[in-house]
C-alpha positions in Angstrom: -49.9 -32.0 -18.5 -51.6 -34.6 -20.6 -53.4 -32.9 -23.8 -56.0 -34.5 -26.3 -53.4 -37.6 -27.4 -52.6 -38.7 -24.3 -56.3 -38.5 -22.5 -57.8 -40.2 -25.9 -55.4 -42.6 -25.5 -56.7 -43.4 -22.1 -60.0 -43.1 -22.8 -59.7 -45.9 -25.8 -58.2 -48.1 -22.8 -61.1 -47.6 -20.2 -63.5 -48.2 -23.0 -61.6 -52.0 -23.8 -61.8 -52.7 -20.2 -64.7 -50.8 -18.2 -68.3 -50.8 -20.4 -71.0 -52.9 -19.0 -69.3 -53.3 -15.5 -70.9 -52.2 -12.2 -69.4 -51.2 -9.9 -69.3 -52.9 -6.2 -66.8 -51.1 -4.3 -64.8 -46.9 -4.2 -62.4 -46.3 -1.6 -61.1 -42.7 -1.5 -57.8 -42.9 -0.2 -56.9 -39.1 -0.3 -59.5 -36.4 -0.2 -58.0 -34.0 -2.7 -58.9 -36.5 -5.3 -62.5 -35.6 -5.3 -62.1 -32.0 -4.1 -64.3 -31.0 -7.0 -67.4 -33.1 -6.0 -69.5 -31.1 -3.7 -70.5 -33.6 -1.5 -67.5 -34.9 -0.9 -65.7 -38.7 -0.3 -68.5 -39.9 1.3 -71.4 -38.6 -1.6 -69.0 -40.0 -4.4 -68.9 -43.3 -3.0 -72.1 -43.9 -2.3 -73.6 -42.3 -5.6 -70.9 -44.8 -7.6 -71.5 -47.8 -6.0 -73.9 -49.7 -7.7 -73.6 -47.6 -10.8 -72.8 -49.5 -14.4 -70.7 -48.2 -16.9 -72.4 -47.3 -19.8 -69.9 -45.5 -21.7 -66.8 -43.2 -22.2 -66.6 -39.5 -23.4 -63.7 -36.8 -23.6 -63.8 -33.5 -25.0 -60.2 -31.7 -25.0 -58.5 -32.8 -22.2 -61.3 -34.4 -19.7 -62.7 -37.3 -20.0 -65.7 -39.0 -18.2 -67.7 -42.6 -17.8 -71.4 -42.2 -18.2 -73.3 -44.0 -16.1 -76.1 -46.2 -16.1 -79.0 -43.2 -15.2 -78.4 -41.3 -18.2 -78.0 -38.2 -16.2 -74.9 -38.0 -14.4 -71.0 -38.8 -15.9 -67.8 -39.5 -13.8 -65.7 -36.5 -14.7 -62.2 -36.7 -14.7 -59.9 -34.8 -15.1 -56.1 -36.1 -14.6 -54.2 -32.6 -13.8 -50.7 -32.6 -14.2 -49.7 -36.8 -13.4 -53.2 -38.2 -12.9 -53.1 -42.2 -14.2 -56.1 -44.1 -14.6 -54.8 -47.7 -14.3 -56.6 -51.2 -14.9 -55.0 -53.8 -12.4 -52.9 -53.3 -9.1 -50.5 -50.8 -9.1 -46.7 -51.4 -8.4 -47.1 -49.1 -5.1 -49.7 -47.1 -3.1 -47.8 -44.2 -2.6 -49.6 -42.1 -4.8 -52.9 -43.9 -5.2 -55.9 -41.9 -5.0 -58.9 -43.4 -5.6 -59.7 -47.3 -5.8 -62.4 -48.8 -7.6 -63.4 -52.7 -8.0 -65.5 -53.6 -10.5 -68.4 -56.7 -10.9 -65.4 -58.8 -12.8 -63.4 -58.2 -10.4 -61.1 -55.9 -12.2 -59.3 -52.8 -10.7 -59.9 -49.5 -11.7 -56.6 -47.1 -9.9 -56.8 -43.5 -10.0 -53.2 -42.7 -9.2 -52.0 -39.1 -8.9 -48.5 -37.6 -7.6 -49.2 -34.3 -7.7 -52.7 -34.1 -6.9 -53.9 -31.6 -9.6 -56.2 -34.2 -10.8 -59.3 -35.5 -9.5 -62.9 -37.2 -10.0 -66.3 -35.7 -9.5 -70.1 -36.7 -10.6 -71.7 -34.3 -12.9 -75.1 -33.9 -14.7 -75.5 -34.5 -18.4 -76.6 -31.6 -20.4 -77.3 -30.6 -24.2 -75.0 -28.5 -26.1 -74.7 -28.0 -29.7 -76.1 -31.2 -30.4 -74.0 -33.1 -27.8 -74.8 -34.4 -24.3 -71.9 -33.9 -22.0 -71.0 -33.1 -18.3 -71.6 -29.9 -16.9 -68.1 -29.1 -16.0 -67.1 -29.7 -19.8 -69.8 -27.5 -21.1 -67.6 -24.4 -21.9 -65.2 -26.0 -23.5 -64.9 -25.6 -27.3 -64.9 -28.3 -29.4 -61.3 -29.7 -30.1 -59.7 -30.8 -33.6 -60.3 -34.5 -33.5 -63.9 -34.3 -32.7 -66.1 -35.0 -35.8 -68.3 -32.1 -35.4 -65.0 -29.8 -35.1 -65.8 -26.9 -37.6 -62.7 -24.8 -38.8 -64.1 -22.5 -40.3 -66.3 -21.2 -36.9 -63.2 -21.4 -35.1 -61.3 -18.7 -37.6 -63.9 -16.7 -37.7 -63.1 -16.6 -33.8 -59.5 -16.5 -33.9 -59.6 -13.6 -36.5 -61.7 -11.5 -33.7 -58.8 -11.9 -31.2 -56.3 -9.1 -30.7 -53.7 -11.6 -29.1 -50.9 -13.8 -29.6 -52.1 -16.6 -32.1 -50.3 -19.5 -29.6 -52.1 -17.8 -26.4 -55.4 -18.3 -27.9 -54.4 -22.0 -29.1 -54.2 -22.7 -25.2 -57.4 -21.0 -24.6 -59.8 -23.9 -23.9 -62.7 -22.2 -24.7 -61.6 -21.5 -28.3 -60.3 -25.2 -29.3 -59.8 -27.4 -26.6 -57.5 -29.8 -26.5 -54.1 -28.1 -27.3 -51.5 -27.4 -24.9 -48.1 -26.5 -25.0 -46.4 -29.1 -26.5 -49.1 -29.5 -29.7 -49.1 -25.6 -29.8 -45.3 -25.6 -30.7 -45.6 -28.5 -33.1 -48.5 -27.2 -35.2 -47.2 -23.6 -35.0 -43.3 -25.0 -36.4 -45.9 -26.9 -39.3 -47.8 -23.9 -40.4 -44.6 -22.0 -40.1 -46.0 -19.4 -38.1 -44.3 -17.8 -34.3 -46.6 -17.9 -31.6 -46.1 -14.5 -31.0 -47.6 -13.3 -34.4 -51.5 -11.6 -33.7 -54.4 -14.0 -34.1 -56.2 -10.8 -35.5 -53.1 -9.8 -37.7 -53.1 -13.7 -39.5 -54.6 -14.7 -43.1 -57.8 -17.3 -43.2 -55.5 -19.6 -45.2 -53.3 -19.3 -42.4 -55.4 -19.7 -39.6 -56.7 -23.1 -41.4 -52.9 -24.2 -41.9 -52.3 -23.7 -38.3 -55.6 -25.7 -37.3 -54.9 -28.3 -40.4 -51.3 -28.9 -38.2 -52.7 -29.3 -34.7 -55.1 -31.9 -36.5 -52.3 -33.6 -37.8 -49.9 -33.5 -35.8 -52.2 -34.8 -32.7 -53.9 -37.4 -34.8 -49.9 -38.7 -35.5 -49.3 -38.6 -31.5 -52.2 -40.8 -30.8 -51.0 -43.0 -32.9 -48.0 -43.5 -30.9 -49.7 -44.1 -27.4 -49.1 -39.9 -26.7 -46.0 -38.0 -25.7 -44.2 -39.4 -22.5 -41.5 -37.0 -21.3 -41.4 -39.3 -17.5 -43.3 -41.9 -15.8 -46.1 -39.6 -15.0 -48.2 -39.9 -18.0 -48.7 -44.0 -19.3 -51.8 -45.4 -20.7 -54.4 -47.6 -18.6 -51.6 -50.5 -18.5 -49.3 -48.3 -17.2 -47.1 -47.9 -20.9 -45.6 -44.8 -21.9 -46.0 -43.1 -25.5 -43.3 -42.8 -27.4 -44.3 -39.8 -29.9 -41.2 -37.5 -27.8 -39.5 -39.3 -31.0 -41.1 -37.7 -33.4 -41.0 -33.7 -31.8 -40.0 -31.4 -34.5 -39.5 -28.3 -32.2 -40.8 -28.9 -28.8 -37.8 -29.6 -26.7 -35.4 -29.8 -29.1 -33.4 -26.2 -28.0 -30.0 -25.7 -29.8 -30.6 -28.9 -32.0 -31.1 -28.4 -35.8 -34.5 -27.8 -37.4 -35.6 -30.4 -38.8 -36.8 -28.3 -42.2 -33.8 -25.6 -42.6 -31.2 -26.6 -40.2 -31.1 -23.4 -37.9 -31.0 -23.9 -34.6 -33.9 -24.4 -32.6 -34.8 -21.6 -29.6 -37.0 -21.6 -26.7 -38.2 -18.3 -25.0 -40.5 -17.9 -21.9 -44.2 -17.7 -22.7 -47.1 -17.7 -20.2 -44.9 -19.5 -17.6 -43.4 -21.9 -19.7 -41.4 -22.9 -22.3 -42.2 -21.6 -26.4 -39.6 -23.6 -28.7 -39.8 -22.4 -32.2 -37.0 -22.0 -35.5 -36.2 -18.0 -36.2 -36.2 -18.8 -39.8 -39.2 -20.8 -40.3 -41.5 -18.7 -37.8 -40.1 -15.6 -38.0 -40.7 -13.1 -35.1 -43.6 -10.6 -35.5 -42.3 -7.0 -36.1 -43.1 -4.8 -33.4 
């Protein structure tokens, strides 16, 4: 699934090619696309049509285009293999949603696996920000400028739970999944497994000062592309899978010490971590 590098990635690309367009025509080509908006294919296309582009937002792992009347935002949110594409796409097979825009530039919503999808959502005010309702939950994640540290600590040192469990909580800091998980915990030197509760301040702040980092690197190089199912709005693949310290890298050398990497089941997928660096919590 795409995480914070990857959708901020595709969010910078929609911002270079969609503000100030209108829209003049949505087809929905599959109905699971817009599951999400109550009132349905029918609602979204009429609500969109007509509507400019005003701006683009994310916050974790969604993203949305704000629209002309201030009030509502295009939510979307692209699942597992959801691509939002500028241009015409190589093949239909897995197209979505199709938008053209005044300019006459294409706007694809392609999806595979249909996990993703679009939706119109009101605006609101939290904490000093004005996003979509869906979104509102959501914790503030690491790259965002009003991302406070210190508040999330103070939170993660009230959790009796594993520390990478409650990196993947969305609620806590939003934006992390698996993959960034594993490469801030190897950073900080610290096993998912260890207790949240059971960690130093100074640790806690390492292991948020890594997920900053190491996600701020990854956007740098376009995201992390393991297959053709995540690429950027001109259909490009990242290239930060180079860089992986730990994530995927089972039986291959640690990059710090030499021992070989493992990887171990955890929440129905894959933990990778080096037994000498992050040691495994005593039970």
């Amino acid at each position: 699934m795409p995480e914070l590098p990857e959708v901020e990635v595709v969010r910078r690309g929609l911002a270079a090619h969609v503000l100030g367009r209108t829209i003049t025509a949505v087809r929905v080509h599959h109905p699971r696309a817009v599951r999400r908006h109550v009132g349905g294919p029918a609602d979204l296309t009429a609500r969109l049509v007509g509507a400019q582009i005003t701006g683009t937002g994310r916050r974790g792992k969604y993203l949305w285009l704000t629209l002309d009347d201030n009030d509502h935002a295009l939510v979307v949110h692209l699942g597992m293999s959801g691509q939002m594409l500028i241009g015409a796409v190589p093949t239909t097979t897995h197209l979505r949603i199709a938008v053209l825009l005044d300019d006459d530039t294409a706007l694809n919503f392609v999806d595979q696996r249909t996990f993703g999808g679009w939706m119109l959502a009101e605006m609101v005010d939290v904490d000093g920000d004005t996003v979509p309702v869906p979104v509102a939950h959501l914790g503030r994640d690491p790259l965002d400028p009003h991302f406070e540290p210190e508040a999330v600590v103070a939170v993660l040192r009230a959790k009796h739970s594993e520390i990478k469990r409650q990196l993947l909580d969305q609620t806590v800091v939003s934006g992390i999944g698996n993959i960034y998980a594993d490469e801030a915990l190897w950073r900080a030197g610290v096993h998912g497994a260890r207790r949240a509760d059971a960690l130093t301040r100074p640790t806690l702040r390492a292991v948020l000062a890594a997920a900053d980092t190491v996600m701020t690197e990854a956007l740098g190089a376009g995201g992390t592309s393991f297959d053709a199912l995540y690429v950027n709005v001109n259909g490009e693949s990242g290239y930060f899978d180079r860089s992986l310290d730990v994530y995927g890298r089972e039986g291959l050398g640690c990059r710090r010490c030499g021992t070989p990497i493992r990887r171990e089941k955890f929440m129905n997928r894959s933990s990778f971590f080096c037994p000498k660096c992050q040691p495994r919590p005593r039970r």
